[in-house]
Every structure is written in C-alpha cells, then in structure tokens.
PyMOL Python script that loads the backbone (N, CA, C, O; Angstrom):
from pymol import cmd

cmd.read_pdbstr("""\
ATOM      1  N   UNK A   1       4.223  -5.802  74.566  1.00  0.00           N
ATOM      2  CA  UNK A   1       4.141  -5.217  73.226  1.00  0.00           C
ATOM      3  C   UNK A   1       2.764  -5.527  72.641  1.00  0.00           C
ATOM      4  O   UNK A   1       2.249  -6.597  72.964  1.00  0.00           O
ATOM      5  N   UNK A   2       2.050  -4.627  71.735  1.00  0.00           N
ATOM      6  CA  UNK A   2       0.820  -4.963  71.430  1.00  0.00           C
ATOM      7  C   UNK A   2       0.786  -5.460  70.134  1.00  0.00           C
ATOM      8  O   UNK A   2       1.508  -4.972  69.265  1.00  0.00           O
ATOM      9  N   UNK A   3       0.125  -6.255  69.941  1.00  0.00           N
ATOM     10  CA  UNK A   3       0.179  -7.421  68.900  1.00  0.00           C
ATOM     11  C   UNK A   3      -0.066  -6.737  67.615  1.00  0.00           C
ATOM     12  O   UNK A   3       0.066  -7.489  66.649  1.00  0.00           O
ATOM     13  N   UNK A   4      -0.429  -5.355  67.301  1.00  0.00           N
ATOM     14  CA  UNK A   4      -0.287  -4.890  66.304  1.00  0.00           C
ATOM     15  C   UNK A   4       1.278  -4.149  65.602  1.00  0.00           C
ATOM     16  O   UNK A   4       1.427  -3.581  64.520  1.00  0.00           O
ATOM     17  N   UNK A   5       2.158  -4.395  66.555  1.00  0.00           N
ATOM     18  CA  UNK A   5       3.666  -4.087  66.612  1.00  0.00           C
ATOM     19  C   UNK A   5       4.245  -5.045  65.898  1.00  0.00           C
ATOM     20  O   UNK A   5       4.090  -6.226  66.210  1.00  0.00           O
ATOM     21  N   UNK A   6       5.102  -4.613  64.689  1.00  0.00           N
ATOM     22  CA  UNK A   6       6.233  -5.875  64.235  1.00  0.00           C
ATOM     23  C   UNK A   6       7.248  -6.163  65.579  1.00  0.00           C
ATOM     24  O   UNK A   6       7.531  -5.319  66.429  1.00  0.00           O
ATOM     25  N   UNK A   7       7.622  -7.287  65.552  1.00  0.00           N
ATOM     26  CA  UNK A   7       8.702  -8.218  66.369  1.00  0.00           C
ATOM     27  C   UNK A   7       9.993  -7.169  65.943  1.00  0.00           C
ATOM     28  O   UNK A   7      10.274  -6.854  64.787  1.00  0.00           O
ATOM     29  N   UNK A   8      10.720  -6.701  67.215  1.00  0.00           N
ATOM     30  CA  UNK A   8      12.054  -5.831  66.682  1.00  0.00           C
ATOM     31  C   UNK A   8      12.040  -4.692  66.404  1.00  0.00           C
ATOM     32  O   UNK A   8      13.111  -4.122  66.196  1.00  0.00           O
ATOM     33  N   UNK A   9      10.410  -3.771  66.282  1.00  0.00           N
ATOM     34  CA  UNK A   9      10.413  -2.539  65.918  1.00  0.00           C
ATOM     35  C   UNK A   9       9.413  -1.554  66.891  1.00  0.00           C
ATOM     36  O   UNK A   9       8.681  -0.680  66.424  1.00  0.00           O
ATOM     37  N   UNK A  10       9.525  -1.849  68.207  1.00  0.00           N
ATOM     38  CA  UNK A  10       9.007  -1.548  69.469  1.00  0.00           C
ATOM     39  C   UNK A  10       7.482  -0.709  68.367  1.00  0.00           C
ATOM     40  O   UNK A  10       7.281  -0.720  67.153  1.00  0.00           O
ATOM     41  N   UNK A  11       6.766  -0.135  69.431  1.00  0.00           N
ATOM     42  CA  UNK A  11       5.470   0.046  69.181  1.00  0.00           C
ATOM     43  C   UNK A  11       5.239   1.374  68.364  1.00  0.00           C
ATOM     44  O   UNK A  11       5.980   2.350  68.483  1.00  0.00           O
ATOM     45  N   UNK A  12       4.247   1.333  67.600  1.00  0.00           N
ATOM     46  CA  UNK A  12       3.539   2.624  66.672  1.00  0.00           C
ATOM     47  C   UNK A  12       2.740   3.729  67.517  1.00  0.00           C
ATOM     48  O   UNK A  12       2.232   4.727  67.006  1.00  0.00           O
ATOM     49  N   UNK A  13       2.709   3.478  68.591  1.00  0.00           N
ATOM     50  CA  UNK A  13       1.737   4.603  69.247  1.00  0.00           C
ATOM     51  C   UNK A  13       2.794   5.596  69.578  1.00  0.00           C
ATOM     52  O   UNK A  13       3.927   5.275  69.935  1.00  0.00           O
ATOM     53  N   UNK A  14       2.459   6.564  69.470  1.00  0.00           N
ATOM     54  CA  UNK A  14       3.554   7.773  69.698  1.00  0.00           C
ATOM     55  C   UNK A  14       3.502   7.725  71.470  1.00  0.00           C
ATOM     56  O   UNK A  14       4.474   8.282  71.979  1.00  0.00           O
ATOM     57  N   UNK A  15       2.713   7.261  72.240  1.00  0.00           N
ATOM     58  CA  UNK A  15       2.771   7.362  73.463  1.00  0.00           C
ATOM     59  C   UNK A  15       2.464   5.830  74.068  1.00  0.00           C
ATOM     60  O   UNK A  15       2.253   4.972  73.211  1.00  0.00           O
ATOM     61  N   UNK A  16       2.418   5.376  75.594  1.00  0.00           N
ATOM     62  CA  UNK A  16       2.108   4.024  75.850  1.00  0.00           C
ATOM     63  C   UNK A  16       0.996   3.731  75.592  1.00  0.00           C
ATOM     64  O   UNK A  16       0.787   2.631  75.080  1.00  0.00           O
ATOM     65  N   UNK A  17      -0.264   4.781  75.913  1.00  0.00           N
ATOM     66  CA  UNK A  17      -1.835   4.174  76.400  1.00  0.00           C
ATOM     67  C   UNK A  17      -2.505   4.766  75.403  1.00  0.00           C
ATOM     68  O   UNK A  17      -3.697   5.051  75.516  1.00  0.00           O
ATOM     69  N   UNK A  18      -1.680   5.053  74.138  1.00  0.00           N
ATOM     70  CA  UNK A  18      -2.496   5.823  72.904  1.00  0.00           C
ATOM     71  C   UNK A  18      -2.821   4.886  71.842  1.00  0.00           C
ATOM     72  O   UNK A  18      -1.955   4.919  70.967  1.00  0.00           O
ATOM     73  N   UNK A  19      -3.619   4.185  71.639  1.00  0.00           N
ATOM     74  CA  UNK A  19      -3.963   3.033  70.566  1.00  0.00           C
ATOM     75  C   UNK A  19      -2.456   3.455  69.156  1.00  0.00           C
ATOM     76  O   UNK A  19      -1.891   4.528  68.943  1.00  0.00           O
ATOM     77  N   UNK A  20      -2.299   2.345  68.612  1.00  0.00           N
ATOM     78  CA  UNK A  20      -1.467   2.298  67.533  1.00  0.00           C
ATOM     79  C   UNK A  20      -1.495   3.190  66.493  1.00  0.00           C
ATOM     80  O   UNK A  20      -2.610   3.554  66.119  1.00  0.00           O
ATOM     81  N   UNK A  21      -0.488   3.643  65.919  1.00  0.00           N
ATOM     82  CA  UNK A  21      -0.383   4.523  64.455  1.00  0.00           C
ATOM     83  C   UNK A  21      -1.033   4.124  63.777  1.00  0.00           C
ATOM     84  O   UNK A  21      -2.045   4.685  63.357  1.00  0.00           O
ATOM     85  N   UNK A  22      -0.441   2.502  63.325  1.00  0.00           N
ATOM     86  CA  UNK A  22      -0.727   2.054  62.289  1.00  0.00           C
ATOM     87  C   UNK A  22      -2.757   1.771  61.938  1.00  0.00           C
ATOM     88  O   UNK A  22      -3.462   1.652  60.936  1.00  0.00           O
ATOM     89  N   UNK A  23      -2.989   1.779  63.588  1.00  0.00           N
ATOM     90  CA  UNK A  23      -4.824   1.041  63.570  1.00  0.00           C
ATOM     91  C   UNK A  23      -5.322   2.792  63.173  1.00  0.00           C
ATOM     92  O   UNK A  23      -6.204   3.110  62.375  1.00  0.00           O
ATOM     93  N   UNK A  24      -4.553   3.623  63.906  1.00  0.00           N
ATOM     94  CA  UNK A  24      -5.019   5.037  63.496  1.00  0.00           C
ATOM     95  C   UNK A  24      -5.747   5.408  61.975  1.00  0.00           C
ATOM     96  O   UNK A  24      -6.738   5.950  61.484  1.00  0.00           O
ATOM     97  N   UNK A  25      -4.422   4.660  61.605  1.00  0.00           N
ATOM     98  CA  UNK A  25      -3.784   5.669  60.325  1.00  0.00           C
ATOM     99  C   UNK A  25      -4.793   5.319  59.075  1.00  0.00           C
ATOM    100  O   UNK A  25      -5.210   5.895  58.070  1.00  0.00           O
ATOM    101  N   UNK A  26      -4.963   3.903  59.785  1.00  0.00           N
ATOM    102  CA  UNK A  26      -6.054   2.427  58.671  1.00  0.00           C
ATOM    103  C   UNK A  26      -7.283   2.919  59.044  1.00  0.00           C
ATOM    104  O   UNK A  26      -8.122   2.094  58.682  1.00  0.00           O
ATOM    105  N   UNK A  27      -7.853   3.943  59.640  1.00  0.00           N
ATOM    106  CA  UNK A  27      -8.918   4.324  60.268  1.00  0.00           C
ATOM    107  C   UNK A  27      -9.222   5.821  59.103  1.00  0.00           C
ATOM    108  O   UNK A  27     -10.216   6.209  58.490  1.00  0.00           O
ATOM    109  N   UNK A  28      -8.404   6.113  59.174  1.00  0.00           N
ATOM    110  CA  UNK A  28      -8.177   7.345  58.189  1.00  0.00           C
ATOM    111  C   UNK A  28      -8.495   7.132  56.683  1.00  0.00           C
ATOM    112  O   UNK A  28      -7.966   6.212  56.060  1.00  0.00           O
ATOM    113  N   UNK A  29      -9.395   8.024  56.093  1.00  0.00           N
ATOM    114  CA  UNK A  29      -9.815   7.516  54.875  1.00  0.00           C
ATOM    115  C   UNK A  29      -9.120   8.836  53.515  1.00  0.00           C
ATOM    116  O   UNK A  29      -9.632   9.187  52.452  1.00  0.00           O
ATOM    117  N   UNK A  30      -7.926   9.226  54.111  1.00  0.00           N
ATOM    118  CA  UNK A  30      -7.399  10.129  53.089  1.00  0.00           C
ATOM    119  C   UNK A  30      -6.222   9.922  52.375  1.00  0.00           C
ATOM    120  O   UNK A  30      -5.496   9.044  52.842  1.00  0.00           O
ATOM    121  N   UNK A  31      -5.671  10.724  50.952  1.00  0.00           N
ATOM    122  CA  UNK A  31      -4.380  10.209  50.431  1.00  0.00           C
ATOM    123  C   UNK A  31      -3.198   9.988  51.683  1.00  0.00           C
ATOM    124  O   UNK A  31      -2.651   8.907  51.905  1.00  0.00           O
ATOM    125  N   UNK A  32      -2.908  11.421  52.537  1.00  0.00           N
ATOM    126  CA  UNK A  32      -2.256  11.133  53.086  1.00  0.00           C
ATOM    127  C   UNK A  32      -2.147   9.857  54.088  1.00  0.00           C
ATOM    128  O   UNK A  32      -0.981   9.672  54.436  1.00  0.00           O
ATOM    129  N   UNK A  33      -2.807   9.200  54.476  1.00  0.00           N
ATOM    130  CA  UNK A  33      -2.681   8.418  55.285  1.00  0.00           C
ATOM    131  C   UNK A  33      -2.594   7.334  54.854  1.00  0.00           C
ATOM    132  O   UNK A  33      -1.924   6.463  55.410  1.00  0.00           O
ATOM    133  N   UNK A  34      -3.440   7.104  53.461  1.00  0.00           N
ATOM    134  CA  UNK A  34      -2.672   5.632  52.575  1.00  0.00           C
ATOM    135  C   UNK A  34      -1.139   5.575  52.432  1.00  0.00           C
ATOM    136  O   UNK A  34      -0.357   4.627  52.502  1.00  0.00           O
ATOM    137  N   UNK A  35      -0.905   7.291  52.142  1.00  0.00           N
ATOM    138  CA  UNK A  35       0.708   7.220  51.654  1.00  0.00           C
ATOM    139  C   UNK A  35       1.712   7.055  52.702  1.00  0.00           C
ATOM    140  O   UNK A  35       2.878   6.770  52.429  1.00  0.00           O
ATOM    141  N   UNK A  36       1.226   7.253  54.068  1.00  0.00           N
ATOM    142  CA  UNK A  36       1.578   7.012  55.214  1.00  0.00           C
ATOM    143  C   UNK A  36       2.204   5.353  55.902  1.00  0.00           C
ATOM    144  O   UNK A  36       3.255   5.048  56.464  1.00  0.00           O
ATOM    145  N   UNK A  37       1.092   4.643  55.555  1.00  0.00           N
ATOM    146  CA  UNK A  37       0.690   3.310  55.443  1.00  0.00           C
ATOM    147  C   UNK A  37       1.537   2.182  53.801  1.00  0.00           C
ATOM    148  O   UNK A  37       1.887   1.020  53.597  1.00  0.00           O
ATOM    149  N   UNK A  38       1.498   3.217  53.206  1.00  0.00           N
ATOM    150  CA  UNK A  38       2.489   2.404  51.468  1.00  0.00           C
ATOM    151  C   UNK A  38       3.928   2.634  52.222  1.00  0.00           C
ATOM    152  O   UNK A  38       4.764   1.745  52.061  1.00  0.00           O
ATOM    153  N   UNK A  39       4.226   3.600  52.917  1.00  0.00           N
ATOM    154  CA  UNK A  39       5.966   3.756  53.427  1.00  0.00           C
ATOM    155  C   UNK A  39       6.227   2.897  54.068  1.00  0.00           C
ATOM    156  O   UNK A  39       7.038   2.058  53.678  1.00  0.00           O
ATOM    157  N   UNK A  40       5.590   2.815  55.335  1.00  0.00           N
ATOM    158  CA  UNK A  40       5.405   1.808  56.123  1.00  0.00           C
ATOM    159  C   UNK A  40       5.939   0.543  56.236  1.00  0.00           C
ATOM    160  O   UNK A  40       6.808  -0.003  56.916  1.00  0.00           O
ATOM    161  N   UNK A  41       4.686   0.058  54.838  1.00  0.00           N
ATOM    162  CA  UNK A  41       4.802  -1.170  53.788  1.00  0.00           C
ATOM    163  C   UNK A  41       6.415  -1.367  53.208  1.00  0.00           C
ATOM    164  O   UNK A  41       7.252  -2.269  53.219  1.00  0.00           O
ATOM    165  N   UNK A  42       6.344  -0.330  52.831  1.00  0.00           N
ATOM    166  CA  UNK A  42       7.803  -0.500  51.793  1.00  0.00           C
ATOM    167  C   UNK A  42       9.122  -0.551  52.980  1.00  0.00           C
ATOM    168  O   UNK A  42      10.193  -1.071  52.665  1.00  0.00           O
ATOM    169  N   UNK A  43       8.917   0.010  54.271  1.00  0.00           N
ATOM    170  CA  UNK A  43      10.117  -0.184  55.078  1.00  0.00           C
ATOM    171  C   UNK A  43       9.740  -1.379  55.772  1.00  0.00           C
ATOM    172  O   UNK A  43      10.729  -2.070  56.018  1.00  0.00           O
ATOM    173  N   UNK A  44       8.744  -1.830  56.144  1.00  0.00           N
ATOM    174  CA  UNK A  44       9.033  -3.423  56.616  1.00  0.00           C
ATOM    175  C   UNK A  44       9.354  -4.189  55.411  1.00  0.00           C
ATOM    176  O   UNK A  44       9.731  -5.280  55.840  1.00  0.00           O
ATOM    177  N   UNK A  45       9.401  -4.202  54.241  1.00  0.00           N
ATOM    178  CA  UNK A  45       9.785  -5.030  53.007  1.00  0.00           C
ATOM    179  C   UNK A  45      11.096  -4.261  52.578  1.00  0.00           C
ATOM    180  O   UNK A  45      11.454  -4.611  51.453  1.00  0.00           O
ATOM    181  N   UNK A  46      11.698  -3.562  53.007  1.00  0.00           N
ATOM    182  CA  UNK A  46      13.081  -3.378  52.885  1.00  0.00           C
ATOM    183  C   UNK A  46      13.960  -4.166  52.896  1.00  0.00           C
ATOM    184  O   UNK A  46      13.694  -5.053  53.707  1.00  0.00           O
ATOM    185  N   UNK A  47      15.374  -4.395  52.162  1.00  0.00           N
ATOM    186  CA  UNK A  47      16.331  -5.565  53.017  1.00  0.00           C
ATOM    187  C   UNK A  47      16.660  -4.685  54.273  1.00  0.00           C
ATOM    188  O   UNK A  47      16.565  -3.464  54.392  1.00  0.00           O
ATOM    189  N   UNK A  48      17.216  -5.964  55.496  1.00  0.00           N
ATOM    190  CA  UNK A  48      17.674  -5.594  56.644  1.00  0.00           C
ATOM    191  C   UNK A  48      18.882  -4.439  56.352  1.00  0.00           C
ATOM    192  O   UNK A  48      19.056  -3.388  56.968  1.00  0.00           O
ATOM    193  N   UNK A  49      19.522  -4.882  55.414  1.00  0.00           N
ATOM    194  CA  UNK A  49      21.439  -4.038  55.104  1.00  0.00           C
ATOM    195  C   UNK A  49      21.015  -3.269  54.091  1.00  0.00           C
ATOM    196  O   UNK A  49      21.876  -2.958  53.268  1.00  0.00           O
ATOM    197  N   UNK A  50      19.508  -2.729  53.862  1.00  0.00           N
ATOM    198  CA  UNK A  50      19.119  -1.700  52.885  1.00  0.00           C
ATOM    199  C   UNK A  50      19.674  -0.617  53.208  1.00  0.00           C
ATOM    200  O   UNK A  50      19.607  -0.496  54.431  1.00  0.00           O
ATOM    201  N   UNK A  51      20.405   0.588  52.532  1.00  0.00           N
ATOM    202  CA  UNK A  51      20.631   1.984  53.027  1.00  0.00           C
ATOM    203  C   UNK A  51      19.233   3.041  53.251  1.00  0.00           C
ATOM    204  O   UNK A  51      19.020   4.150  53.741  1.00  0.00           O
ATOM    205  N   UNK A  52      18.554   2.102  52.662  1.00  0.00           N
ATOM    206  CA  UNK A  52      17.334   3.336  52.272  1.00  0.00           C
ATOM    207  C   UNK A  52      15.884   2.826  53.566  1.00  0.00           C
ATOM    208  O   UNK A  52      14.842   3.467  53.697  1.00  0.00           O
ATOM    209  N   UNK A  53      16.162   1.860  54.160  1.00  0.00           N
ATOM    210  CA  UNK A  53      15.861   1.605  55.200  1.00  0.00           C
ATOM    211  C   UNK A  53      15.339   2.415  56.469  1.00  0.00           C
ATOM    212  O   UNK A  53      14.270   2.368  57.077  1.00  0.00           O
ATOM    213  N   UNK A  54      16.678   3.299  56.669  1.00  0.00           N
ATOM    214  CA  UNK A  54      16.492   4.204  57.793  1.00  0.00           C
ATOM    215  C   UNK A  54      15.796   5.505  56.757  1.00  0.00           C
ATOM    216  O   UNK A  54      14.919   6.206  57.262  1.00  0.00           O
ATOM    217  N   UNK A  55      15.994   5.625  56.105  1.00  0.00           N
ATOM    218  CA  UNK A  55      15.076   6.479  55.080  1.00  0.00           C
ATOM    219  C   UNK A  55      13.621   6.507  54.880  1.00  0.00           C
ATOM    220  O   UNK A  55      13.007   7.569  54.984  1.00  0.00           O
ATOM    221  N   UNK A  56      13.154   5.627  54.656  1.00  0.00           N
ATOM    222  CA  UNK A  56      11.781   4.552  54.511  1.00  0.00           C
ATOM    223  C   UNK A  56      11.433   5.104  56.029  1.00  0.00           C
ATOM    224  O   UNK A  56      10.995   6.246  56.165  1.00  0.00           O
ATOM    225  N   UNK A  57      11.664   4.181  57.237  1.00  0.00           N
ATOM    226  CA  UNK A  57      11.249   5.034  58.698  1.00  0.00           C
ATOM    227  C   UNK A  57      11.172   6.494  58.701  1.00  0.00           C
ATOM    228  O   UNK A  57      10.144   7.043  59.097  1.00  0.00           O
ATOM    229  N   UNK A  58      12.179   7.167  58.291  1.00  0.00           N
ATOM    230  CA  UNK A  58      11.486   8.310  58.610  1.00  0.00           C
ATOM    231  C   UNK A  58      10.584   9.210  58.044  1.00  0.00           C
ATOM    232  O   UNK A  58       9.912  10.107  58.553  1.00  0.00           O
ATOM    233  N   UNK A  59      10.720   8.698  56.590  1.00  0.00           N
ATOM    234  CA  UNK A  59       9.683   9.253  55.465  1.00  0.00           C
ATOM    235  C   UNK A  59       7.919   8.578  56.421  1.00  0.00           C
ATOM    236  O   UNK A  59       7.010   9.334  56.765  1.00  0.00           O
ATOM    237  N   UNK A  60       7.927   7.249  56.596  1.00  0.00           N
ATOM    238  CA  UNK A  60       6.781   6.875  57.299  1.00  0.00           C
ATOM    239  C   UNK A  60       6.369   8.035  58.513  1.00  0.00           C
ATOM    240  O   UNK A  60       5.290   8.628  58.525  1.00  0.00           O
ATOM    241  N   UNK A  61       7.415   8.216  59.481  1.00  0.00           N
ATOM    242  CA  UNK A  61       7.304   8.756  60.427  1.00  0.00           C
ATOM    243  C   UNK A  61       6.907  10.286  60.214  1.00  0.00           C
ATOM    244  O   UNK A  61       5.961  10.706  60.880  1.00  0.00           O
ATOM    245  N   UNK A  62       7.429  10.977  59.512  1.00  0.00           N
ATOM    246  CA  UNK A  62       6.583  12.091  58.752  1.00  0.00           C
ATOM    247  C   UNK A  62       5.606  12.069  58.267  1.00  0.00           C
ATOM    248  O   UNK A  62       4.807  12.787  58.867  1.00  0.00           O
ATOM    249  N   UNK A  63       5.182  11.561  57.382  1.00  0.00           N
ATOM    250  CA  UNK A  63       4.050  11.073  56.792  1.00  0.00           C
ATOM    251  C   UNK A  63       2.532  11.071  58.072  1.00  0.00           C
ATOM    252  O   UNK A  63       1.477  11.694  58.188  1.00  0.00           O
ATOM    253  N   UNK A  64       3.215  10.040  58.773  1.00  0.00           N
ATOM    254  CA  UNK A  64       2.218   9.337  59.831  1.00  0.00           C
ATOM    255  C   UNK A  64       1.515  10.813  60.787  1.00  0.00           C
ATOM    256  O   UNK A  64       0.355  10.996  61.157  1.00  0.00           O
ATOM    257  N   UNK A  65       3.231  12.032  61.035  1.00  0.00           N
ATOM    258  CA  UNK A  65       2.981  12.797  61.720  1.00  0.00           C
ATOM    259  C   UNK A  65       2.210  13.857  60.739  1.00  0.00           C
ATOM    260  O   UNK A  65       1.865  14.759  61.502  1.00  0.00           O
ATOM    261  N   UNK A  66       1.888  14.099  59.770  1.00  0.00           N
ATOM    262  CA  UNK A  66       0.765  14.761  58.601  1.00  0.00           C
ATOM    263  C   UNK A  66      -0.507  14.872  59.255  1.00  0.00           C
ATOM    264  O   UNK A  66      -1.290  15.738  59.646  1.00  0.00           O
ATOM    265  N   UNK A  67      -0.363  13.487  59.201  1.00  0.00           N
ATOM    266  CA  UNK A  67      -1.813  12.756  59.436  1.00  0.00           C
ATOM    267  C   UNK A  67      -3.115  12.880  60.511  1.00  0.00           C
ATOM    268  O   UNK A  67      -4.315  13.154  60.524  1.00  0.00           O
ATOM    269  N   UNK A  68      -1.721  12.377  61.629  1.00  0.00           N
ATOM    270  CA  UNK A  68      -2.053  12.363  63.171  1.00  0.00           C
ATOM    271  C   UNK A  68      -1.750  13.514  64.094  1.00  0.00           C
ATOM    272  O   UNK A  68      -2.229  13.584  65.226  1.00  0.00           O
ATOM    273  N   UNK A  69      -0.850  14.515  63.518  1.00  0.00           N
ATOM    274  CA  UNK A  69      -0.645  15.389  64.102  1.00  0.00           C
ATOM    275  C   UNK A  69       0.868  15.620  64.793  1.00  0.00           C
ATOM    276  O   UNK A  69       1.032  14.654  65.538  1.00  0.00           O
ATOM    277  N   UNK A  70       1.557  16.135  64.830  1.00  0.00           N
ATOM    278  CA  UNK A  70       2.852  16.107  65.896  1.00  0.00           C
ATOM    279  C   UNK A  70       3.212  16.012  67.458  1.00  0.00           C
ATOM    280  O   UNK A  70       3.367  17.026  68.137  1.00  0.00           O
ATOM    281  N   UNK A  71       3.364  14.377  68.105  1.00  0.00           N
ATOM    282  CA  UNK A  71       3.015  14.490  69.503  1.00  0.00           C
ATOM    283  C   UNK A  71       4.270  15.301  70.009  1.00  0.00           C
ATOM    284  O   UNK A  71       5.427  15.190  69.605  1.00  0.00           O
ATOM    285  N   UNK A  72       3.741  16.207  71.059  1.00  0.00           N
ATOM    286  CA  UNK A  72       4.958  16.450  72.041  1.00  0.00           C
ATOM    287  C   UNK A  72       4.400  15.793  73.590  1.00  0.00           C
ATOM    288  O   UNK A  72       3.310  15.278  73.838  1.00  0.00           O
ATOM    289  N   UNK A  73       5.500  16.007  74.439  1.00  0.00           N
ATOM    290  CA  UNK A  73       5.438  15.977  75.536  1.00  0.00           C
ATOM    291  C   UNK A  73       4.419  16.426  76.164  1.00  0.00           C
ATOM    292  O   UNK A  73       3.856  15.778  77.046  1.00  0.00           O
ATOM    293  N   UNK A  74       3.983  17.832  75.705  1.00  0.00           N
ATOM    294  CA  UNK A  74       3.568  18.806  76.673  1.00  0.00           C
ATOM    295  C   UNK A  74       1.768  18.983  76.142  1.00  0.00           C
ATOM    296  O   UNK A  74       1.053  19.956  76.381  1.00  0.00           O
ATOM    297  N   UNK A  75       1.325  17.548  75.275  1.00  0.00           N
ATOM    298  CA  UNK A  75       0.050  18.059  74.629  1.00  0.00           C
ATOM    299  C   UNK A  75       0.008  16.965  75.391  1.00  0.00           C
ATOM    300  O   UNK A  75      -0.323  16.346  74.380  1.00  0.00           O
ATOM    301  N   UNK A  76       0.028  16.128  76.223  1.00  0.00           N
ATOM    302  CA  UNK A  76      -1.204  15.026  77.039  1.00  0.00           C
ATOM    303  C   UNK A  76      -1.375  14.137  76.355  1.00  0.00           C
ATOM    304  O   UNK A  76      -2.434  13.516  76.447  1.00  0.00           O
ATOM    305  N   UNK A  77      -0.004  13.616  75.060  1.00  0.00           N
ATOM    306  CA  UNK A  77      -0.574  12.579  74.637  1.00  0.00           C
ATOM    307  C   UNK A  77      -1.426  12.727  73.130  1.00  0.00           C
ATOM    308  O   UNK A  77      -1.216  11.854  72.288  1.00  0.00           O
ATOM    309  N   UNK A  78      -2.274  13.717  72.849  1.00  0.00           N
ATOM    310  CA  UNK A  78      -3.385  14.068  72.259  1.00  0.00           C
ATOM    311  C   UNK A  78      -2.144  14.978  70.902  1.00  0.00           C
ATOM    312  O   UNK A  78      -1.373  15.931  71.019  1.00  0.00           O
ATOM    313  N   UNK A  79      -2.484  14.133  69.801  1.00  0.00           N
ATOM    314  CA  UNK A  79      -1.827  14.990  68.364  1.00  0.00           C
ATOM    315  C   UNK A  79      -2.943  16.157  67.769  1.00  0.00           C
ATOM    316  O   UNK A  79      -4.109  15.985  67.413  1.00  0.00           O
ATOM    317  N   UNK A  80      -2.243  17.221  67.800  1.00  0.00           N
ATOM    318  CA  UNK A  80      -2.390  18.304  67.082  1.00  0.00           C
ATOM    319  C   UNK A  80      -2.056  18.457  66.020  1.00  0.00           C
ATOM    320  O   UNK A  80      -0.908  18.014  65.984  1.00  0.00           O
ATOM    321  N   UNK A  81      -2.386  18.902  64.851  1.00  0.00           N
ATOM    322  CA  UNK A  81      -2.404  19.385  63.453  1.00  0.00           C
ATOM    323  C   UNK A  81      -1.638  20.264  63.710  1.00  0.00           C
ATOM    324  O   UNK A  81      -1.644  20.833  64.802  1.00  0.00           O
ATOM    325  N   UNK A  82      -0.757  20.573  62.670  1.00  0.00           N
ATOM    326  CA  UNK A  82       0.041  22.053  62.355  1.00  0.00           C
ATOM    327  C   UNK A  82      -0.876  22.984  61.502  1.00  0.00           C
ATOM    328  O   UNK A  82      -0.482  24.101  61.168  1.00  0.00           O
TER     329      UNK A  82
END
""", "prot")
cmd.dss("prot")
cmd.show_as("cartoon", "prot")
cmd.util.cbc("prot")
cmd.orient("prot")
C-alpha cells in the first residue's frame, strides 16, 4: 500500500501504477479540486457508524472524477475529461 493511502481504505489511484488521487488532485490548482479534497477531508473525519459516510465517499469520488477525468478499463489507465 502506498504511504499516501489511509490504513483500511485501500488506495486513491484509480489504477495500480497511476500515482495517487489524492497527490493528483493537491497538484491541481482549481475550485474543483479543492472541493474534491474538502470531501475527502470531511469523509475521513466522519464517525465510523456515520450514515452520511458512504455518502461523503462517493460525493469525493465524483468530485475527484470532475477533476481527473473518468477512468475506464479500456483508456490505458490515462483519465479523460467528459
């Protein structure tokens, strides 16, 4: 696991050998990607038995995919913009 990964929440890179979301995202100098990065924030500071928890992840996970683009399978890894 790469040391930029929380303990328990397997890794941010949408693929194995693709550097991290999160180093991405901190690389990124736009609203969206702060707001990307505040969700983030707010779902690792969630309680564990929060309902809004699994909410928080996926709002991040949208967010993140704004940003970086939507990986599929079939792009090599490499995020595309919509």
């Amino acid at each position: 696991m790469k040391s930029c990964c929380p303990p328990g929440e397997g890794c941010n890179a949408r693929v194995e050998d693709e550097t991290c979301s999160l180093t991405l995202l901190r690389r990124e100098r736009n609203p969206n990607a702060r707001r990307a990065l505040s969700l983030w924030d707010r779902y690792q500071h969630a309680a564990e038995t929060s309902r809004s928890r699994r909410f928080l992840k996926r709002a991040y996970q949208r967010a993140r995919d704004q940003v970086l683009g939507v990986w599929t399978p079939w792009d090599g890894g490499v995020g595309t913009s919509a």
